[in-house]
C-alpha positions as CSV (number, residue, x, y, z in Angstrom):
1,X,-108.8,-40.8,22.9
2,X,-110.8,-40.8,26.1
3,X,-110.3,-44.1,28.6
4,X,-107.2,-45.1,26.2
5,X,-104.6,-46.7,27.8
6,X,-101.4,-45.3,26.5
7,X,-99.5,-48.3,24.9
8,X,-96.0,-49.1,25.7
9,X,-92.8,-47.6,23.1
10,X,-90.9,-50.2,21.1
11,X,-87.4,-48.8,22.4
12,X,-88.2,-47.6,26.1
13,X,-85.8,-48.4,28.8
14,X,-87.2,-49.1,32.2
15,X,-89.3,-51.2,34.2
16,X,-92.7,-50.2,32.7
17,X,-94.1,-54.0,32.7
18,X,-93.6,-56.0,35.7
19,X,-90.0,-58.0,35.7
20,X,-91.6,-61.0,36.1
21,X,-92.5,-61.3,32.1
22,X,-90.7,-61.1,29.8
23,X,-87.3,-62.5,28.0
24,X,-84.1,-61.0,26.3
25,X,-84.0,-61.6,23.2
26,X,-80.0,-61.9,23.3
27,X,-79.4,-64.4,26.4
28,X,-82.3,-65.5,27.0
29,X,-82.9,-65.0,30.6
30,X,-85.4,-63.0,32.2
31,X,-85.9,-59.1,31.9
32,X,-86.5,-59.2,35.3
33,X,-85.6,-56.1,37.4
34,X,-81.9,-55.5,35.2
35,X,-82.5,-52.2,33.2
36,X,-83.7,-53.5,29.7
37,X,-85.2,-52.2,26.1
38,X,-88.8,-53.4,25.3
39,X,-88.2,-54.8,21.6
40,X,-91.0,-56.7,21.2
41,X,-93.6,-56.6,23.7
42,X,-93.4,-58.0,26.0
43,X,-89.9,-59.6,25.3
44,X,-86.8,-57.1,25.0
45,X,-82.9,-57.0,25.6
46,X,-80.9,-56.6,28.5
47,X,-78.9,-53.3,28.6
48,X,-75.6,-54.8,28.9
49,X,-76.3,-57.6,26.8
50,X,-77.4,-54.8,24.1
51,X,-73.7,-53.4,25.2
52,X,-71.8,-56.6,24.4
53,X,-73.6,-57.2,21.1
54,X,-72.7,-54.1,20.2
55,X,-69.0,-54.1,21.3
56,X,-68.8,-57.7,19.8
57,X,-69.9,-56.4,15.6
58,X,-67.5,-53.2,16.1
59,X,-68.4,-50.3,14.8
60,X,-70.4,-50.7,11.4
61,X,-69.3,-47.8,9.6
62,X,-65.4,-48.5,9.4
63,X,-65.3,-49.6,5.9
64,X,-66.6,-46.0,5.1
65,X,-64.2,-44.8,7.4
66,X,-61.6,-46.1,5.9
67,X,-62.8,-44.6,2.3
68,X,-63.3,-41.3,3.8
69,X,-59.7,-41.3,5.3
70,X,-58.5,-42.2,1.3
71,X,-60.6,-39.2,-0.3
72,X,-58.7,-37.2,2.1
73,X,-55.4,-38.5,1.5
74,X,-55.9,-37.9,-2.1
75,X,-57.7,-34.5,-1.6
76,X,-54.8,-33.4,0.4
77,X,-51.8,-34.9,-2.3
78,X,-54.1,-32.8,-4.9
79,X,-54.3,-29.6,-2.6
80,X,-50.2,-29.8,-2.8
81,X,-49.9,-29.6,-6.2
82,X,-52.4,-26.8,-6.5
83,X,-50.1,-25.1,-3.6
84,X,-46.8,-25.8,-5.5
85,X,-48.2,-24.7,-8.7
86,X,-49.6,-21.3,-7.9
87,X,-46.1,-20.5,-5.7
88,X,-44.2,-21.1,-8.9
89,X,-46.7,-18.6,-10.5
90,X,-46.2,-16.4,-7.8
91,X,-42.5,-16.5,-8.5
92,X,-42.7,-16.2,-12.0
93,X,-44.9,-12.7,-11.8
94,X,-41.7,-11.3,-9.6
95,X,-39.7,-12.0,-12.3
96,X,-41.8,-10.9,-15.3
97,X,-41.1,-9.6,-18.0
98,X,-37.1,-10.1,-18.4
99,X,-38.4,-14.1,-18.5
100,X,-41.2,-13.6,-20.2
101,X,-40.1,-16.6,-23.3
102,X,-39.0,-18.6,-20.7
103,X,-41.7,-18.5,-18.2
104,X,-44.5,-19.2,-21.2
105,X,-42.9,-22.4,-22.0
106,X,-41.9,-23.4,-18.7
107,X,-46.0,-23.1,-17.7
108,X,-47.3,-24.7,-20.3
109,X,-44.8,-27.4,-19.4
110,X,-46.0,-27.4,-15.6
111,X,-49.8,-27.2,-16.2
112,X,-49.8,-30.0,-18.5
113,X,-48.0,-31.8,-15.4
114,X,-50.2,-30.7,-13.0
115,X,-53.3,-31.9,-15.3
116,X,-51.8,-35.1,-15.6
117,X,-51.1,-35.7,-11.7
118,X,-54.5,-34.6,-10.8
119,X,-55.6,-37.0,-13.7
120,X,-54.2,-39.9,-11.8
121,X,-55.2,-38.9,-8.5
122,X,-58.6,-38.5,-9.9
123,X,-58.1,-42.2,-10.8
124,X,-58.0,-42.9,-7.6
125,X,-61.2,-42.2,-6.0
126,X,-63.1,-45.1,-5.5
């Protein structure tokens, strides 16, 4: 390691070579003395035409975005039947036993429901 030269970082910003040498790899022009990235030494990209690429694509993760924002939707339609379920429970235990027939026909009615809904909503995770 002794008498090395450390050697320049793919990435850095600054004006660690002189702005003489050097082009952006995006317009072109000069790195100059405008606040750039080395890429590939000695040739880089322009700060702000690094911005403006990036502003151009749009963000690259909206597809996933978008699939996260379904999941929740359905996660949350799910979560509401769960909800409603277990308050009709709740309702039934306040009124056990006088509807005890009643009630055991009545839930196995609803949880057949509720395991069909959150069937179909299972259907629809991608």
């Amino acid at each position: 390691m002794s008498g090395e030269q450390p050697k320049e970082s793919p990435g850095l910003i600054g004006h660690i070579k002189p702005p003489d040498s050097g082009f952006c790899a995006l317009c072109n022009r000069p790195l100059g003395a405008e606040p750039h990235y080395i890429v590939e030494y000695p040739n880089g990209e322009h700060v702000e035409c690094w911005r403006r690429q990036m502003a151009e694509e749009g963000f690259p993760l909206g597809g996933e975005l978008d699939r996260l924002r379904g999941l929740a939707e359905i996660f949350q339609e799910a979560y509401r039947e769960l909800v409603s379920f277990g308050k009709w429970m709740r309702m039934m235990k306040d009124t056990w036993p006088a509807r005890r027939l009643e009630m055991e026909q009545e839930y196995r009615e609803r949880r057949i429901r509720l395991r069909d809904k959150l069937e179909r909503l299972k259907g629809r995770i991608p």
